[in-house]
RODO-2510 file (C-alpha; in nm, 4 decimals, decimal comma):
residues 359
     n   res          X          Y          Z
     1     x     7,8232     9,2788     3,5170
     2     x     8,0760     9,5731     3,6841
     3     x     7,9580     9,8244     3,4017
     4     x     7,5322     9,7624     3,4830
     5     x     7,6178     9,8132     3,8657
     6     x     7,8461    10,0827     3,7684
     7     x     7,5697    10,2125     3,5329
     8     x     7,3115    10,1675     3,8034
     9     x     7,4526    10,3430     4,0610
    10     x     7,4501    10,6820     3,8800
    11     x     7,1414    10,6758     3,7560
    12     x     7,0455    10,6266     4,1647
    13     x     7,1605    10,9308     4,2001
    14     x     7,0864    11,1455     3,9840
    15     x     6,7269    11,0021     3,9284
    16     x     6,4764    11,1202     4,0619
    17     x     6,3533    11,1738     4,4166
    18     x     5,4919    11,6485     5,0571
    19     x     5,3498    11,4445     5,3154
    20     x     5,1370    11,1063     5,3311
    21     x     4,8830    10,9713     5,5328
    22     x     4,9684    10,7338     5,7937
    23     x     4,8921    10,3847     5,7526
    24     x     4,9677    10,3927     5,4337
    25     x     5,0279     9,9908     5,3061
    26     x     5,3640    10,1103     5,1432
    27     x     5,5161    10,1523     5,4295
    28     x     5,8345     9,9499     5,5726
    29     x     6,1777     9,9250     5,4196
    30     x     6,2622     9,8098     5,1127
    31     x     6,5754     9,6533     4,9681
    32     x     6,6676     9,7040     4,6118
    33     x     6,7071     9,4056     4,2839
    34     x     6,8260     9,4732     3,9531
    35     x     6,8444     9,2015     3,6889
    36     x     7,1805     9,0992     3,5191
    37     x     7,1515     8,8502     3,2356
    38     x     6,8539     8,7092     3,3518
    39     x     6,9281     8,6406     3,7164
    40     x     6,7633     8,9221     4,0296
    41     x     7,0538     9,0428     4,2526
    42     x     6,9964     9,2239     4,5487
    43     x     7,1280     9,5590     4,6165
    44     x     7,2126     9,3911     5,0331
    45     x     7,6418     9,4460     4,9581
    46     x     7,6609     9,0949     4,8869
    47     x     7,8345     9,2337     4,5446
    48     x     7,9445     9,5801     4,6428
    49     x     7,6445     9,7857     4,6022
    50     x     7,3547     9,7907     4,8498
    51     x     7,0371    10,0148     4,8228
    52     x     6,8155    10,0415     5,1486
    53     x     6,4777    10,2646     5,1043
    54     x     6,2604    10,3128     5,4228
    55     x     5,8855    10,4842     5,3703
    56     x     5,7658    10,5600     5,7084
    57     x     5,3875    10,5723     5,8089
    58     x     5,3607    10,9605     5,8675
    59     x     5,4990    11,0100     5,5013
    60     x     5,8556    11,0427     5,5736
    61     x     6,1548    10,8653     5,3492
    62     x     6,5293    10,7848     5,3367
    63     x     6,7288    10,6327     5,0847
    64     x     7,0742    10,5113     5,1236
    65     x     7,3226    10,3706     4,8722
    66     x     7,5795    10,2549     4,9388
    67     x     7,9045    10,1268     4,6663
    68     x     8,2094    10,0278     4,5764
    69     x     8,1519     9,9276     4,2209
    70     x     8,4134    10,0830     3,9797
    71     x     8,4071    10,3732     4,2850
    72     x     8,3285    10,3624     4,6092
    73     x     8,0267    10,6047     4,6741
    74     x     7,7702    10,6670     4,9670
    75     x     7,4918    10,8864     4,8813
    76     x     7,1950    10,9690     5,1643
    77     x     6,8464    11,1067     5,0734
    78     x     6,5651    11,2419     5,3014
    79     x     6,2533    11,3944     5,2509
    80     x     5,8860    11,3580     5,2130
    81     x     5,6353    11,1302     4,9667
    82     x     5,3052    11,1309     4,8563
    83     x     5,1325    10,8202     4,7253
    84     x     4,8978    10,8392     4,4411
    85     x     4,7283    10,5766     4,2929
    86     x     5,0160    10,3740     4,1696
    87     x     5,2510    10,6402     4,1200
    88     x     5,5387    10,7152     4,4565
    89     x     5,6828    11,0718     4,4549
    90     x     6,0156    11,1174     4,6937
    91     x     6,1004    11,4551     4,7399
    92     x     6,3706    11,5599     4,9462
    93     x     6,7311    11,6362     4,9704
    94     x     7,0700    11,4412     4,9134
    95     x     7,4505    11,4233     5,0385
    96     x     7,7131    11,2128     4,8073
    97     x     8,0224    11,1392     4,8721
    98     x     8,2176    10,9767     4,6176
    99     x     8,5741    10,8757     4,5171
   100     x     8,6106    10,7297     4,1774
   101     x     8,9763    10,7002     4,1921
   102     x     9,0706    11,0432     4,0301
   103     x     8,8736    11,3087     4,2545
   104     x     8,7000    11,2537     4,5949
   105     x     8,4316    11,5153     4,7175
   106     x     8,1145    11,5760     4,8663
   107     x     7,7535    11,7426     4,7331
   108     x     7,4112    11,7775     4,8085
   109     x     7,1088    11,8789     4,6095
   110     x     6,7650    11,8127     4,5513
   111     x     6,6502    11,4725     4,5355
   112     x     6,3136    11,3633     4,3402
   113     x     6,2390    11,0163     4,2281
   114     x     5,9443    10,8724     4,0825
   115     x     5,8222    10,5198     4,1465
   116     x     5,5367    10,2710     3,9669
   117     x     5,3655    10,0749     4,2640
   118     x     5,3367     9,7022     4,0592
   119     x     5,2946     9,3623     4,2164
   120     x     5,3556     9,4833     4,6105
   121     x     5,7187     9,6074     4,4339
   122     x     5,8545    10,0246     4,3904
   123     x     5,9757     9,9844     4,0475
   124     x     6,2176    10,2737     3,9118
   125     x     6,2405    10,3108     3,5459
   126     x     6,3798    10,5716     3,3003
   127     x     6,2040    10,4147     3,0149
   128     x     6,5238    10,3350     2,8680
   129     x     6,7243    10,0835     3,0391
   130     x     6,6304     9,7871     3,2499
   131     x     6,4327     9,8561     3,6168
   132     x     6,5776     9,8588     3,9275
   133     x     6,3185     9,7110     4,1547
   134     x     6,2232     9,7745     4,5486
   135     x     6,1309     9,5175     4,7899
   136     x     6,0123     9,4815     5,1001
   137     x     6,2619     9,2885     5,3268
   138     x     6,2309     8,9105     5,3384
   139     x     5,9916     8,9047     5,0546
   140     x     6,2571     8,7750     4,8081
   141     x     6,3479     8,8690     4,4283
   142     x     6,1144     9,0379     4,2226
   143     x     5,9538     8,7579     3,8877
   144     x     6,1381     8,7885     3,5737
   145     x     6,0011     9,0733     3,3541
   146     x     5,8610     8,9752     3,0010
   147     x     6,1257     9,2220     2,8510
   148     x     6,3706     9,0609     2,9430
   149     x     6,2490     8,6932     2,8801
   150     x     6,4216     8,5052     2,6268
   151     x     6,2447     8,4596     2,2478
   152     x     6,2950     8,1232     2,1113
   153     x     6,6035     8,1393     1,8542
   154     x     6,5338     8,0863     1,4549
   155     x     6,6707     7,8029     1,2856
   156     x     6,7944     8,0037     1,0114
   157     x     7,0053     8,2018     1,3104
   158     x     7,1570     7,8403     1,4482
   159     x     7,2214     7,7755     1,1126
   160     x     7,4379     8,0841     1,1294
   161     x     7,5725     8,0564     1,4148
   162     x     7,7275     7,7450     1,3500
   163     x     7,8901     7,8033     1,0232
   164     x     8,0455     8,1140     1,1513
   165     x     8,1842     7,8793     1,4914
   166     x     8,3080     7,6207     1,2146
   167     x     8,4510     7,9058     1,0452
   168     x     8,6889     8,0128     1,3395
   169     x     8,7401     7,6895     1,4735
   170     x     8,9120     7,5270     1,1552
   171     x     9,1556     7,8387     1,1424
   172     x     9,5124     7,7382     1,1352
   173     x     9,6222     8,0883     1,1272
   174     x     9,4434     8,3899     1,1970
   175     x     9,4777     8,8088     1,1601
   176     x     9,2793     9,0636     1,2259
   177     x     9,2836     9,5146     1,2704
   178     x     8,9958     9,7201     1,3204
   179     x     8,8799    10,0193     1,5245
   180     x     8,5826    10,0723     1,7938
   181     x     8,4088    10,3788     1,8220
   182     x     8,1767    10,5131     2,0872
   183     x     7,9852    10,8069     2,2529
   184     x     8,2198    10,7300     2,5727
   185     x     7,9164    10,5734     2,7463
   186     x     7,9783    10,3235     3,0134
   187     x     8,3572    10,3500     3,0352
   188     x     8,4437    10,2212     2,6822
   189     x     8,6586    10,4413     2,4692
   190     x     8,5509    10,7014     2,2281
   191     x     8,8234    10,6266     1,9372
   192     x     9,0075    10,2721     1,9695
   193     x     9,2433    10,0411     1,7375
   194     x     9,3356     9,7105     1,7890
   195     x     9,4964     9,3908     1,6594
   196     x     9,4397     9,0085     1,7308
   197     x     9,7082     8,7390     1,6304
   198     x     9,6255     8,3745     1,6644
   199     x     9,8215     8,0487     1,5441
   200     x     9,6577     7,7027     1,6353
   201     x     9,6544     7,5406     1,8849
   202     x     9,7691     7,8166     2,1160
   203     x     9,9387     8,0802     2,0557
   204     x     9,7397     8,4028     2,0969
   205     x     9,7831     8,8324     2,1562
   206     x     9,5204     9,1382     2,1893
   207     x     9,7093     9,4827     2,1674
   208     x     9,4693     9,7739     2,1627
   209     x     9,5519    10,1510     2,2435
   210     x     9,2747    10,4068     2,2887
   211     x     9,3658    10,7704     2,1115
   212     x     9,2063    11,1322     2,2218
   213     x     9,2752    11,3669     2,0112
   214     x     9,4898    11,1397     1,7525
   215     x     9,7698    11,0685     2,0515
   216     x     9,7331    10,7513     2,1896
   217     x     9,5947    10,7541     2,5783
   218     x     9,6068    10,3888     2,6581
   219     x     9,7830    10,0799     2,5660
   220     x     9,6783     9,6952     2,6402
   221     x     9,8837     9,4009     2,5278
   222     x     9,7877     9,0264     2,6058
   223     x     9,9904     8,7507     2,4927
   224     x     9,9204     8,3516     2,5369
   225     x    10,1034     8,0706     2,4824
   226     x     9,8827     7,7729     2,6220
   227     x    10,0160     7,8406     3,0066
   228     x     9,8098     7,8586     3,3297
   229     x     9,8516     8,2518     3,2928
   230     x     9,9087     8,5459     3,0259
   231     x    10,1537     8,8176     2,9834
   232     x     9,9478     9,1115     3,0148
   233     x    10,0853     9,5085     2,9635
   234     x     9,8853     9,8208     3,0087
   235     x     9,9399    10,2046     3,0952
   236     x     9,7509    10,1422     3,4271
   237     x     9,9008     9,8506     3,5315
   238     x    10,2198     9,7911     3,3590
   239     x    10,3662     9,4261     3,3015
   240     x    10,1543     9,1780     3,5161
   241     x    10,2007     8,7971     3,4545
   242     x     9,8984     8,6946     3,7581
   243     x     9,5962     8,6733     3,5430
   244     x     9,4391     8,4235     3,3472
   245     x     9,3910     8,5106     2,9866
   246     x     9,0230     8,5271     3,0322
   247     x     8,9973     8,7217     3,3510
   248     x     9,2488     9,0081     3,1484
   249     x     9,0538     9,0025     2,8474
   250     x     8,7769     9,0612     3,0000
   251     x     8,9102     9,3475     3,2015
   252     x     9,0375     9,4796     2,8615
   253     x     8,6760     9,4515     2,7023
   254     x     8,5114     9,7026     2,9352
   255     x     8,7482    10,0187     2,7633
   256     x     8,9166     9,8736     2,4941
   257     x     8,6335     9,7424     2,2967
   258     x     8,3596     9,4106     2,3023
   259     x     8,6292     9,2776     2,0542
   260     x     8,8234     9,1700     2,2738
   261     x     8,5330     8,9155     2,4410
   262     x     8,4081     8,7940     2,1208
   263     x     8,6951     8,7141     1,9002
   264     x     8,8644     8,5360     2,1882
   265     x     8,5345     8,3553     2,2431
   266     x     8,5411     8,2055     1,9003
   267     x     8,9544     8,1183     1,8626
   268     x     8,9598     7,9348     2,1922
   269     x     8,5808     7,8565     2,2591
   270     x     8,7432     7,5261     2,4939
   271     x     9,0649     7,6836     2,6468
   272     x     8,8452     7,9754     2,7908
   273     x     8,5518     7,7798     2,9423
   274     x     8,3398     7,9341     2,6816
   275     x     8,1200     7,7808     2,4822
   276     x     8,1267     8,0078     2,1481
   277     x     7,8560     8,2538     1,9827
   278     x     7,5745     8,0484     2,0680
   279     x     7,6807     8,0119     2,4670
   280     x     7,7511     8,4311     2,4855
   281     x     7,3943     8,4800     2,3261
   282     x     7,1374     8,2183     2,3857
   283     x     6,8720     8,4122     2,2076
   284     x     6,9501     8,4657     1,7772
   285     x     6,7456     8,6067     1,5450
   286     x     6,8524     8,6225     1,1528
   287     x     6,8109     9,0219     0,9853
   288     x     6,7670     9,1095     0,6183
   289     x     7,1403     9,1090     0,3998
   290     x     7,3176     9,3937     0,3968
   291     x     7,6224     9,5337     0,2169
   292     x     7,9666     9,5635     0,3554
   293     x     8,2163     9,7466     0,1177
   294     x     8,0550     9,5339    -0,1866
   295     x     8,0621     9,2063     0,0627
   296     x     7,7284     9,0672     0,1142
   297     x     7,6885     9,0009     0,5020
   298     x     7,4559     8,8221     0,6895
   299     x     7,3500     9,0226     0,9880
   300     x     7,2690     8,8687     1,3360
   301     x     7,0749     9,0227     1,6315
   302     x     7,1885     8,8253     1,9543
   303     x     7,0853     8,8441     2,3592
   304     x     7,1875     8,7223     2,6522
   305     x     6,8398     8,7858     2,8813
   306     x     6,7970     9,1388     2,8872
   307     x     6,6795     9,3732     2,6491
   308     x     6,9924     9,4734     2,5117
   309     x     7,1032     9,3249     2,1851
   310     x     7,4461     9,2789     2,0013
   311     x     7,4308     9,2854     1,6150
   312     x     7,6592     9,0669     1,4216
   313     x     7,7659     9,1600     1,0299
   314     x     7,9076     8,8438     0,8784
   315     x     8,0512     8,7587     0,5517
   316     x     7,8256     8,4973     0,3857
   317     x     8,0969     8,4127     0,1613
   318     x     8,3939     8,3303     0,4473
   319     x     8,1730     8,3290     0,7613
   320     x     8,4397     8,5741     0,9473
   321     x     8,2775     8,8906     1,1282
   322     x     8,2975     9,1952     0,9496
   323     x     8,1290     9,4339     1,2056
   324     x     7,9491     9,4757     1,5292
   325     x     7,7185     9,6888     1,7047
   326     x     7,6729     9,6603     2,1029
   327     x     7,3683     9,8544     2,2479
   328     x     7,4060     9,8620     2,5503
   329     x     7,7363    10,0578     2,5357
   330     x     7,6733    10,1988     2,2069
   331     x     7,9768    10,0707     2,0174
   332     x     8,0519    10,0200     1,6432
   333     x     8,3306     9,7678     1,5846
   334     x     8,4638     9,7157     1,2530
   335     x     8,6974     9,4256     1,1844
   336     x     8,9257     9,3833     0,9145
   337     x     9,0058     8,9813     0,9099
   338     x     9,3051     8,7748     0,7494
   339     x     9,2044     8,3745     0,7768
   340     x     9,5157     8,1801     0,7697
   341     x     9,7633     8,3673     0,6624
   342     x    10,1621     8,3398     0,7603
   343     x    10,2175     8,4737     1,0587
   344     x    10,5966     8,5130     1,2483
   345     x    10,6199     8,3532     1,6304
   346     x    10,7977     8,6617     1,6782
   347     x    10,4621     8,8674     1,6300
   348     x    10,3229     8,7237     1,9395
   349     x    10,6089     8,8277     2,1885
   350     x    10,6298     9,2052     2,0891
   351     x    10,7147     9,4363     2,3736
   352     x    10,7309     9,1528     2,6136
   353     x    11,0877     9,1210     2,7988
   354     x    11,0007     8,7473     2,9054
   355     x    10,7957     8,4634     2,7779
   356     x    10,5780     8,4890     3,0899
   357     x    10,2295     8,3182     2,9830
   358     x    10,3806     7,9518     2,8651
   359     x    10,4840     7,8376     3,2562
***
């Protein structure tokens, strides 16, 4: 959910954004709504972003964002807009300010934006992603788009889904390497390697480390041993022992790779609140076989509700995941798994001075 806000509040400004008639219908002062996994959020600051747009009468505009989503940003537009059939052109200039942690400055430019007037809403759309919708204070969230309505899932795809949950569930032991590789779009990293451990019923570690140019950049290590919190290392925030093992896998999944939500997701479905495959993605849908390295894999396109889809590659013969594509984020994963094989305690603890997570 950080990364679409994060996502959406760059394409704000740097989307784009002559006079109007008075009385135009359009006018008043709109709030903005995006749609995460199926559920409209305003852009009011209720979750660190707001988005106010105000089209006066005599054809004038401002637009004001407002965020502190992954950055904290404040970027003020002004100008004119013409209204043509159902088409809204802003035109006018902008100020940003922004601070995303590293640098902090201020520019201005040119500001266009182009708008679809459909069901009393502004709707703003590259054509690519999901819309970010404008409403008119008071008047509430904007209906559910069809594109990003659920599709009923196969039975051929539950089918699926359940042998590969079985699969991970009866593990006694479990190993797996592999490496994640990216464009660098929405924060995730360009080159990655990582490693999971697991030993039933609890014992658990994620180490990943993120490499430019062949050195490594960035370093995460999670360890778990059944406790109310984890032993969690990285570059950024050194040794922290105050986070669930969720809440820091999760924080590890935005750069270090989707890997580190799904595997998780299937070891310790219960211990996570999670509910497994079929509770990430709701909507399943079974592919034509393809070939992985002479392995025959079963390929699965899941959603949550939106129109982004995560593809599964799994081996008929084992039911363990062989590969994954994320496209929202553009990410390849490849996995390289060891069911039940011997693993040392010691493993679990490596580069961590005290047994932090088992309290």
């Amino acid at each position: 959910m950080v990364l679409r806000l994060s996502v959406l509040v760059l394409l704000t400004m740097c989307w784009g954004c002559s006079a109007q008639k008075k009385g135009d219908p359009l006018a008043g002062t709109y709030v903005g709504w995006m749609f995460i996994d199926g559920q409209a959020h305003a852009a009011d600051g209720s979750q660190g972003m707001s988005q106010k747009l105000t089209l006066e009468p005599g054809g004038a505009y401002t637009l004001q964002t407002e965020t502190s989503v992954m950055m904290v940003a404040s970027i003020r537009a002004e100008g004119t807009y013409t209204h043509v059939g159902d088409a809204v052109s802003l035109n006018g200039h902008q100020t940003a300010t922004v601070d995303d942690g590293y640098t902090k400055g201020t520019d201005s430019g040119p500001h266009q934006m182009t708008l679809k007037v459909k069901d009393s809403m502004l709707v703003m759309t590259d054509g690519k992603g999901d819309p970010f919708y404008f409403r008119k204070e008071g008047t509430g969230p904007p209906p559910l788009p069809s594109q990003l309505q659920l599709k009923q899932s196969d039975a051929a795809a539950i089918a699926l889904i359940e042998k590969v949950e079985k699969a991970y569930a009866s593990l006694k032991s479990f190993r797996a390497t592999g490496s994640v590789k990216s464009n660098g779009g929405g924060f995730v990293a360009k080159d990655a390697r990582f490693k999971v451990l697991y030993q039933s019923p609890s014992k658990f570690r994620f180490e990943a480390s993120i490499f430019d140019g062949g050195t490594e950049s960035d370093r995460a290590e999670i360890t778990w041993d059944g406790g109310a919190k984890c032993w969690w290392y990285s570059k950024e925030f050194g040794e922290t022992t105050d986070r669930t093992v969720g809440n820091a896998l999760s924080i590890a999944a935005v750069t270090f790779g989707p890997e580190a939500d799904i595997l998780p997701s299937l070891l310790l479905p219960r211990e996570l609140g999670q509910g497994g495959l079929s509770a990430l993605y709701p909507e399943a849908t079974l592919l034509p076989d393809e070939e992985i390295d002479g392995k025959v894999c079963a390929v699965l396109q899941l959603r949550t509700t939106g129109a982004d889809a995560t593809k599964l590659w799994i081996d008929e013969s084992s039911g363990m995941i062989l590969r994954l594509y994320e496209e929202l984020r553009a990410v390849t994963v490849t996995f390289v798994p060891h069911p039940n094989v011997a693993i040392d305690s010691s493993e679990f603890f490596l580069g961590q001075r005290s047994n932090a997570g088992s309290d």
